[in-house]
C-alpha positions as CSV (number, residue, x, y, z in Angstrom):
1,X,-23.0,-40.7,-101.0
2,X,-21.7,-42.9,-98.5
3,X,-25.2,-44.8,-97.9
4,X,-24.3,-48.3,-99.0
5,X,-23.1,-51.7,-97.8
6,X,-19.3,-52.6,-97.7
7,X,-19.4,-55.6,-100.1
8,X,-21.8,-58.2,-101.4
9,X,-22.7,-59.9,-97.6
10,X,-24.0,-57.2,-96.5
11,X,-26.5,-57.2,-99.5
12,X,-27.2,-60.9,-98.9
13,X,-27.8,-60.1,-95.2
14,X,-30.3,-57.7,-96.1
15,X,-32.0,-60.4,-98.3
16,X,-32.1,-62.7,-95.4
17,X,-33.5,-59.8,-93.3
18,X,-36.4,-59.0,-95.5
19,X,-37.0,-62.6,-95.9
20,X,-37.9,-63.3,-92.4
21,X,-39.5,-60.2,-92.5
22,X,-41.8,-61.1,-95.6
23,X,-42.8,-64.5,-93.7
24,X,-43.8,-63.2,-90.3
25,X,-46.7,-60.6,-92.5
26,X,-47.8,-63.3,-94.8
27,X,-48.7,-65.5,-91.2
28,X,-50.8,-62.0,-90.6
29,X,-52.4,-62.1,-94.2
30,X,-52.9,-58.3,-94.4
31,X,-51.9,-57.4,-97.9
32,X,-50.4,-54.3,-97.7
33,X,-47.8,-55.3,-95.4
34,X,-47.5,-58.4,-97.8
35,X,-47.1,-55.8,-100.4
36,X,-44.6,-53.7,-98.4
37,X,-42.2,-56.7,-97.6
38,X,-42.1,-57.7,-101.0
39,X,-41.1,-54.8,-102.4
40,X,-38.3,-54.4,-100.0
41,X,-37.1,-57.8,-100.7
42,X,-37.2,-57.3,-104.4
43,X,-34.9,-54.1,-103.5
44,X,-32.8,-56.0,-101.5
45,X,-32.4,-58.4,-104.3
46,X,-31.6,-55.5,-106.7
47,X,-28.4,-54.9,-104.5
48,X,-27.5,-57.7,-104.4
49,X,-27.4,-58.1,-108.0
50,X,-25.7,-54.5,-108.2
51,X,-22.5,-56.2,-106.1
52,X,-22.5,-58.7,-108.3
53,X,-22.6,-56.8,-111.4
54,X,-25.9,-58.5,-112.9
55,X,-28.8,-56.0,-114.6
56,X,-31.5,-57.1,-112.7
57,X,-33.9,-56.3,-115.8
58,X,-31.7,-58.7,-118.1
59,X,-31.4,-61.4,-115.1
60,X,-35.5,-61.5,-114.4
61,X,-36.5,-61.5,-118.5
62,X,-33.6,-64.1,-118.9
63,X,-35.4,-66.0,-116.3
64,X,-38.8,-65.5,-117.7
65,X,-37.7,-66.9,-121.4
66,X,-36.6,-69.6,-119.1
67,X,-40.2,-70.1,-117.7
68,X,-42.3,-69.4,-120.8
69,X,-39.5,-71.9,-122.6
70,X,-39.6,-74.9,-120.2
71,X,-43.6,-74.3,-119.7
72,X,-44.1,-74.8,-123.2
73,X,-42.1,-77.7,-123.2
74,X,-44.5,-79.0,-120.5
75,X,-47.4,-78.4,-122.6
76,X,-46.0,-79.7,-126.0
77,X,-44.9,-83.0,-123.8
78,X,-47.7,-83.5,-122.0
79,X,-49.9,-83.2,-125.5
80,X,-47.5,-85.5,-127.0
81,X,-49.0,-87.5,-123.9
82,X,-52.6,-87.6,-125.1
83,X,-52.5,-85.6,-121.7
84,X,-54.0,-82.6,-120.7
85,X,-52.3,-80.1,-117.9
86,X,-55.5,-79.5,-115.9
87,X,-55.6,-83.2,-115.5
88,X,-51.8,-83.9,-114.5
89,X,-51.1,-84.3,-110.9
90,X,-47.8,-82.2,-109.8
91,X,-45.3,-85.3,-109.6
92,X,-46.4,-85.5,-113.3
93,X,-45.9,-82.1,-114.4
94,X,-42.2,-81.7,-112.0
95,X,-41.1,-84.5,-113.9
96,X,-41.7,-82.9,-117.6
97,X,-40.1,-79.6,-115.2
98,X,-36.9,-81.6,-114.3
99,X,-36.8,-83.0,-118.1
100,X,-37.2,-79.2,-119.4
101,X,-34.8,-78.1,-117.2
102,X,-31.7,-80.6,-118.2
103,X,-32.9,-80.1,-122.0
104,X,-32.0,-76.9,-121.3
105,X,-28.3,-78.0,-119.9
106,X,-27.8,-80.2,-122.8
107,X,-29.4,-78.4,-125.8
């Protein structure tokens, strides 16, 4: 078709592009430009992962195993604690993060 970028830095361009796009709307706070930018980022994103030969389906549900994985983790922990979430500050809770996140490196 002929409508498509040369290689993978256009792609990323375009990513950069919608980016700075997506911040100067959210200073605005009207939500349907909010809206609008983020679904072109997303797209932009999707290309990018086209180049690169990645299903962005498998990539974002990889991803969110990650999330649900390492929150739980967080939970479990901070039970283990006598702790409960709503009553952990953030440095607390980015700690149990950081520690979910190398479990994850070094199952």
């Amino acid at each position: 078709m002929g409508f498509d970028w040369e290689d993978v830095s256009d792609a990323f361009s375009k990513v950069k592009e919608e980016t700075c796009e997506l911040l100067e709307v959210y200073q605005g706070n009207d939500a349907a430009s909010i809206m609008e930018e983020v679904g072109d980022l997303l797209f932009a994103v999707v290309n990018v992962a086209r180049f690169l030969g990645v299903n962005p389906e498998e990539a974002l549900n990889f991803t969110s195993s990650k999330f649900i994985d390492r929150f739980g983790f967080i939970e479990k922990s901070a039970n283990l604690q006598g702790k409960r979430l709503e009553d952990m500050n953030l440095e607390e809770m980015d700690k149990l993060w950081e520690q979910a996140k190398a479990r994850n490196r070094n199952p």
